[in-house]
LUMLOBA-48719 format. One record per residue: residue in three letters; chain; y, z negated, x of N, C-alpha, C in turn. Coordinates in Angstrom, 2 decimals. Layout:
<gudrens>
 code unit     n_y     n_z     n_x    ca_y    ca_z    ca_x     c_y     c_z     c_x
  ALA    A       Y       Z       X       Y       Z       X       Y       Z       X
...
</gudrens>
This chain:
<gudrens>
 code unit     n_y     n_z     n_x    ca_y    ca_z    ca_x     c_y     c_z     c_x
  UNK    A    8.81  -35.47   35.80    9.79  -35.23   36.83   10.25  -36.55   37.42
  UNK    A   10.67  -36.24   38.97   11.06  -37.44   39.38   12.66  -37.75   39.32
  UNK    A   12.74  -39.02   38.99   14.67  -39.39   39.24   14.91  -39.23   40.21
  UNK    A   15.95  -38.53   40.43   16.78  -37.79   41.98   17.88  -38.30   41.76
  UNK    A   18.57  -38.40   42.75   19.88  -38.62   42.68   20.63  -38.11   44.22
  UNK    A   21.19  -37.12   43.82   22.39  -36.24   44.71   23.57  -36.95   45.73
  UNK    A   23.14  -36.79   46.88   24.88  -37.49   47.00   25.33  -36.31   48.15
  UNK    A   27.09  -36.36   47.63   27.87  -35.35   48.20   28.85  -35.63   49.37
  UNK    A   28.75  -36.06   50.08   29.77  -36.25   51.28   31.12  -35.66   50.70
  UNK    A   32.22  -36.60   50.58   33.58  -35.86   50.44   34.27  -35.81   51.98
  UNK    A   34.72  -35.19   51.80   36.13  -34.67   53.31   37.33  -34.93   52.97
  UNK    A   37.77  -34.98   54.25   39.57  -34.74   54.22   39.67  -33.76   53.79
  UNK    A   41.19  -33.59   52.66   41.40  -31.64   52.96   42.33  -31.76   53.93
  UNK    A   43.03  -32.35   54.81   43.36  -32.27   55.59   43.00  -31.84   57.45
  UNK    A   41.96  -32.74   57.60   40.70  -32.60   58.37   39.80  -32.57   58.65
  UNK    A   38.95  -32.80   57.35   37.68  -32.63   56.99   37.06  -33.75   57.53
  UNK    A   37.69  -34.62   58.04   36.66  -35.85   58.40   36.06  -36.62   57.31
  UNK    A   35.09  -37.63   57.43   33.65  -38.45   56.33   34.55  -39.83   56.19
  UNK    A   35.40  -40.31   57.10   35.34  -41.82   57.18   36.71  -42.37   56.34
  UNK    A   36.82  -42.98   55.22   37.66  -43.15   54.56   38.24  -44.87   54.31
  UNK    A   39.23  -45.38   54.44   39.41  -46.74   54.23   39.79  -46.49   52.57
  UNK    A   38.94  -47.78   52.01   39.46  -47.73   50.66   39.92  -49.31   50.41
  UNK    A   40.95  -49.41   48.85   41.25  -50.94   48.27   40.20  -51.16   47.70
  UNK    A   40.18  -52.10   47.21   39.21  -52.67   46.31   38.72  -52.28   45.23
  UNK    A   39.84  -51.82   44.50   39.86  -50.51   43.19   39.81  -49.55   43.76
  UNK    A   39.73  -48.80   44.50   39.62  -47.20   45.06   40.66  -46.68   44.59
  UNK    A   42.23  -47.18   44.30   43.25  -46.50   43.75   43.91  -46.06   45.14
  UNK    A   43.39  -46.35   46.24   44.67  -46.20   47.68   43.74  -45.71   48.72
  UNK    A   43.54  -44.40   48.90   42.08  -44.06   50.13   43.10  -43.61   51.29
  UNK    A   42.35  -43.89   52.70   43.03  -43.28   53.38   42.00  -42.84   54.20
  UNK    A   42.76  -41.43   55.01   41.46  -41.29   55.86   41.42  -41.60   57.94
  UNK    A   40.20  -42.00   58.00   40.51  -42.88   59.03   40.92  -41.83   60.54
  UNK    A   40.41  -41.08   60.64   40.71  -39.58   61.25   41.75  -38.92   61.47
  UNK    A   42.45  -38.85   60.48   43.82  -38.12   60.20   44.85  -38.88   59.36
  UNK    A   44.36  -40.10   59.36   45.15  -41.17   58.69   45.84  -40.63   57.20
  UNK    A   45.84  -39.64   56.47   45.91  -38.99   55.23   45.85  -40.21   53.98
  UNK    A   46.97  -40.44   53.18   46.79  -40.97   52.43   46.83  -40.26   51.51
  UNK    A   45.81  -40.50   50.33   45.55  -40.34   49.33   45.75  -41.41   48.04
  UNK    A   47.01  -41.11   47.56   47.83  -42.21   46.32   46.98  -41.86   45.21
  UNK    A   46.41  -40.73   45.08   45.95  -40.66   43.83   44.56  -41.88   43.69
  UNK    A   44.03  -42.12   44.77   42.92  -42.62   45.39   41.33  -41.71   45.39
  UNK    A   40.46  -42.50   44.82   39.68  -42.04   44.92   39.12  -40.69   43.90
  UNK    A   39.66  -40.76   42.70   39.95  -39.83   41.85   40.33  -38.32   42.80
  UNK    A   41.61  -38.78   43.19   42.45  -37.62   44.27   41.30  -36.81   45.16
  UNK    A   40.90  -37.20   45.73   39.77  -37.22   46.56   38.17  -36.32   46.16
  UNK    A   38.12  -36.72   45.68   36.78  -36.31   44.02   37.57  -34.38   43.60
  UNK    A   38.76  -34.45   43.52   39.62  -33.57   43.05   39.45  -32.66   44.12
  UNK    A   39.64  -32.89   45.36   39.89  -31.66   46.56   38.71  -31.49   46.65
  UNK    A   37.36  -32.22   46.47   35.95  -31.96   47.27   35.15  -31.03   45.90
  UNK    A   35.83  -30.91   44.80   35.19  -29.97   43.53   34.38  -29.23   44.07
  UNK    A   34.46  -28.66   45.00   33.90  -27.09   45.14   32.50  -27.52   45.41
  UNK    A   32.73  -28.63   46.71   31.46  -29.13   46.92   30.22  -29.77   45.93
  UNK    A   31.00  -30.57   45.03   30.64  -31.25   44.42   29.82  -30.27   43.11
  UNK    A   30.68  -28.45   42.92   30.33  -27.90   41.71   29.03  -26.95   42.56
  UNK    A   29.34  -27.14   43.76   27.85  -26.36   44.67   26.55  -27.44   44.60
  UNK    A   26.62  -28.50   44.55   25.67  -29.43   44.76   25.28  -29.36   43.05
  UNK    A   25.83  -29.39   42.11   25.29  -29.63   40.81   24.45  -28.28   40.58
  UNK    A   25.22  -27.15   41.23   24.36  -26.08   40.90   23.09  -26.06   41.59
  UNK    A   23.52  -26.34   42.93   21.78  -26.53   43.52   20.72  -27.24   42.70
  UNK    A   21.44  -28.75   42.42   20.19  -29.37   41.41   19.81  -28.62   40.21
  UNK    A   20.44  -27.86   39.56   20.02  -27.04   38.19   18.93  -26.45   38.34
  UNK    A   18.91  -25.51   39.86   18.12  -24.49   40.15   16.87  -25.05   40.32
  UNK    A   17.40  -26.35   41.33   16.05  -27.14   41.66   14.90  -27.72   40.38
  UNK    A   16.04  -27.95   39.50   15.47  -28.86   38.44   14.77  -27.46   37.23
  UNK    A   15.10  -26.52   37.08   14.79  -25.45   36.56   13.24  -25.02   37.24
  UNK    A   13.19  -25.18   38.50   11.88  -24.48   38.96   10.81  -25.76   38.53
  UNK    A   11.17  -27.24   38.94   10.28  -27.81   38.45    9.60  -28.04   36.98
  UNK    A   10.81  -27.63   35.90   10.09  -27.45   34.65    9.22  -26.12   34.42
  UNK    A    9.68  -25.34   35.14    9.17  -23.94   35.32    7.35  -24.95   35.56
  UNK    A    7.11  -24.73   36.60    6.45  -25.59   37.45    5.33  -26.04   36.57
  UNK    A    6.06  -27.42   35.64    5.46  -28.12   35.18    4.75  -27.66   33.67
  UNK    A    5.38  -26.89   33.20    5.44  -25.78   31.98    4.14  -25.32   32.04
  UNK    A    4.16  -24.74   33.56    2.61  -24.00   33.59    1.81  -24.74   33.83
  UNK    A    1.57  -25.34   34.97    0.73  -26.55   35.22    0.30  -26.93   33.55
  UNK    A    0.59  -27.57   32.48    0.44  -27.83   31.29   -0.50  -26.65   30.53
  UNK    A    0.44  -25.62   30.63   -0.48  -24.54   30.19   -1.90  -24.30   30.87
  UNK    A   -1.56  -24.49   32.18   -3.20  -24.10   32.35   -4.24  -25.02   32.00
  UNK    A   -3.90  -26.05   32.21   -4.77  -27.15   31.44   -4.98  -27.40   30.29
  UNK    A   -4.18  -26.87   29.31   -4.38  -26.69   27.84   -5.94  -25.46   27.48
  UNK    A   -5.63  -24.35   28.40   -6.50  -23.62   28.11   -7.58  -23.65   28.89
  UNK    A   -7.65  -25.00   30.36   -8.49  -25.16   31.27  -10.20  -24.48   30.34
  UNK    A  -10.60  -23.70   30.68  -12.67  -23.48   30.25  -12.43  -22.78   28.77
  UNK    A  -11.65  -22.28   28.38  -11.38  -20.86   27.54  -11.59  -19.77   27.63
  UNK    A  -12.88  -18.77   27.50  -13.07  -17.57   28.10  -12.64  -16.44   28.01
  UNK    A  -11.62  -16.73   26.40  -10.83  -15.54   26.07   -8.96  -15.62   26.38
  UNK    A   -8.50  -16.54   27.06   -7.27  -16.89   27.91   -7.21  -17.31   28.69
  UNK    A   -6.54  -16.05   29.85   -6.25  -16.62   31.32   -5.10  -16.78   31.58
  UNK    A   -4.61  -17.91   32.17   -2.96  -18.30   32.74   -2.74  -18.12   33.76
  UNK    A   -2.28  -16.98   34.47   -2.39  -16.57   36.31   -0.95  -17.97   37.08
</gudrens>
């Protein structure tokens, strides 16, 4: 399998805008759109976008599930590749 790596766009919950000013520590976000501060910082932030964030992990599961699926068989058929008494459809 190949290394993937997911990335999730967070939003305002305020306005749903992408563009965020952050400190240096990510303890102070604001958003540049709706000017929304977020004290909790970037944590805070991470917190309102869950839903997104628990939709995107599930997508990869599914994704990552079919490729072992996938690869499972692929294996199998080559285990029994020129066997006349087992077929792997």
């Amino acid at each position: 399998m190949k290394n993937k790596q997911i990335t999730v766009p967070l939003n305002c919950a305020t306005c749903g805008g992408a563009a965020f000013e952050f400190n240096e520590d990510k303890s102070y976000v604001q958003c540049k759109t709706c000017n929304r501060e977020y004290l909790g910082g970037y944590e805070e932030l991470v917190e309102f976008n869950q839903e997104q964030i628990s939709s995107a992990v599930e997508d990869m599961k599914q994704d990552v599930g079919k490729e072992i699926k996938a690869a499972f068989e692929k294996s199998l058929k080559a285990v029994f590749k020129g066997n006349k008494f087992i077929k792997i459809k």
